[in-house]
N, C-alpha and C positions, 0 to 999 in steps of 0.2 A: 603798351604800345609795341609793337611788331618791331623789330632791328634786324637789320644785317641778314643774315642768311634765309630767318623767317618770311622778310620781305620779298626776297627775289624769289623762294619758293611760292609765294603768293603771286607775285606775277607772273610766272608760269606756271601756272595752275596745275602746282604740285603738291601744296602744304594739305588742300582738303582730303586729298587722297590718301596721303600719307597717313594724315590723321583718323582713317576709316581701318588703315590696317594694324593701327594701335601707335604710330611712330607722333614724336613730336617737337619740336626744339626746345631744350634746354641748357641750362649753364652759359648764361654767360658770363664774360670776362671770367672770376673765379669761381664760382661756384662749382663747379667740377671737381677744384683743388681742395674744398675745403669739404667734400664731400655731401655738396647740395643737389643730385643727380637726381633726388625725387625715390620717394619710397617704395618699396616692395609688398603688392600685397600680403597681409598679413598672414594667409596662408602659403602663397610662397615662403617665406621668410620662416614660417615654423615650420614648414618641411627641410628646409634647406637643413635646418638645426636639427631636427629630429633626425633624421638620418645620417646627418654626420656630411652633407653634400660638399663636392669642391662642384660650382658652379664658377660660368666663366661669363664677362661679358663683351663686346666687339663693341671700339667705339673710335669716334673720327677726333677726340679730344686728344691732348695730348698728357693724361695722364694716368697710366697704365700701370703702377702696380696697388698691390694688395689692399682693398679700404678703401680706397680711392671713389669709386664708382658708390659704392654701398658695401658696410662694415659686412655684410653675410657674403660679399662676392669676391674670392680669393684672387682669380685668372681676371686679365683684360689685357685684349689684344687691340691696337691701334692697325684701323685701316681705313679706306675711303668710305666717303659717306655710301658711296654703294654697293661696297660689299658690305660695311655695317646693314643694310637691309637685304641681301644678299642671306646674309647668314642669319640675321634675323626671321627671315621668311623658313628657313630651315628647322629654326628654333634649335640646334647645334653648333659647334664647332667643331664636331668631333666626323667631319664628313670631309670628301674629294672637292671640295669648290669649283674647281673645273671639268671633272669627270661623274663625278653624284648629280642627280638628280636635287634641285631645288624643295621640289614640290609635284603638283599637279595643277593641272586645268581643268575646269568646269567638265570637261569630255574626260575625266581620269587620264590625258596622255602627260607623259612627264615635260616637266618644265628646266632646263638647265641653264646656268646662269651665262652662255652663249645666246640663247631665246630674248633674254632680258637686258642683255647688256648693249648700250648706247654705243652709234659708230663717234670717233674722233669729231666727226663734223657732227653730225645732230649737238654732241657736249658743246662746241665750239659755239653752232647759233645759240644753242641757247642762252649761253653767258652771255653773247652781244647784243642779243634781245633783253636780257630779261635783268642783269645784275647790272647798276645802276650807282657809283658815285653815293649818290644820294639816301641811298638803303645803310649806309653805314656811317654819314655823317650827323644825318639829321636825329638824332639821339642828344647829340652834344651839341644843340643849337640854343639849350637853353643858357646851359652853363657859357659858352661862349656868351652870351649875351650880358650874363651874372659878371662877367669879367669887363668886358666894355662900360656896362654901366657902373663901374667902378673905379674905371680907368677916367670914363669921363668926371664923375666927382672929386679927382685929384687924390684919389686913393690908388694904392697898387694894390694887386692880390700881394698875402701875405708871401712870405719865402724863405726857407733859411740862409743861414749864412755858411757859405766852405770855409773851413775851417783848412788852412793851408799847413799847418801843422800835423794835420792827423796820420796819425799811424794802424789807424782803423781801416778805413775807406781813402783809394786813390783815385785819383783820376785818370783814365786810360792814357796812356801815351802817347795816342792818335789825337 
């Protein structure tokens, strides 16, 4: 089931696109952390090795060193989802971002990411159009419901007890 960011890329009919230039959403909640980002083909990955490669990756999560991303990918830099496609489209990081050329166009002229980059307002409709409340609750409507109908049988969800003694874990002072 679609959630959260996949969804409102889907209502602005962003996600197919994306998905034609190889890009997709993954990780959520932890999976990023625990190094769930989705494999490397296997001959990327044996060249990486065979040559000894320090490859890098660009990504809008937030966790950004070594292993992280994928055990073969030493570098990851944290940036917006649109320069992570930015530089993606590059397939480097080792270029001008604002002065290098991107790419090309269909006509061979060059592409820079001034060409591609969205005004404050186009970003602005968009989120008002298109990102919705709704896209990131409706995931937890089951479990909220697993909880109501639990509450309603005179059960509580389980829950530990604070232990007011501990000298482990405190409670903020706020």
């Amino acid at each position: 089931m679609p959630f959260g960011s996949e969804k409102y890329l889907q209502a602005a009919n962003l996600y197919e696109p994306l998905q034609a230039l190889g890009f997709d959403v993954i990780g959520y909640g932890c999976a990023t952390c625990s190094g769930m980002s989705g494999p490397l083909t296997q001959a990327i990955d044996d060249e990486i090795r065979e040559r000894k490669l320090t490859v890098a990756a660009v990504l809008s999560g937030n966790r950004n060193f070594e292993g992280r991303i994928h055990p073969s990918v030493r570098d990851a830099f944290l940036a917006s989802p649109r320069l992570v496609i930015a530089y993606a489209l590059t397939g480097s990081v080792k270029i001008d971002i604002e002065n290098d050329a991107l790419g090309c166009d269909r006509s061979g002229n060059s592409v820079f990411l001034r060409d591609i980059w969205p005004t404050d307002a186009e970003i602005d409709a968009t989120l008002r159009e298109h990102v919705q409340t709704r896209h990131f609750t409706a995931g937890y409507e089951i479990v909220m419901d697993m909880v109501e109908a639990a509450t309603d049988r005179g059960k509580t969800p389980a829950r530990f007890g604070w232990k007011t003694d501990s000298t482990y874990i405190r409670r903020p002072p706020y």
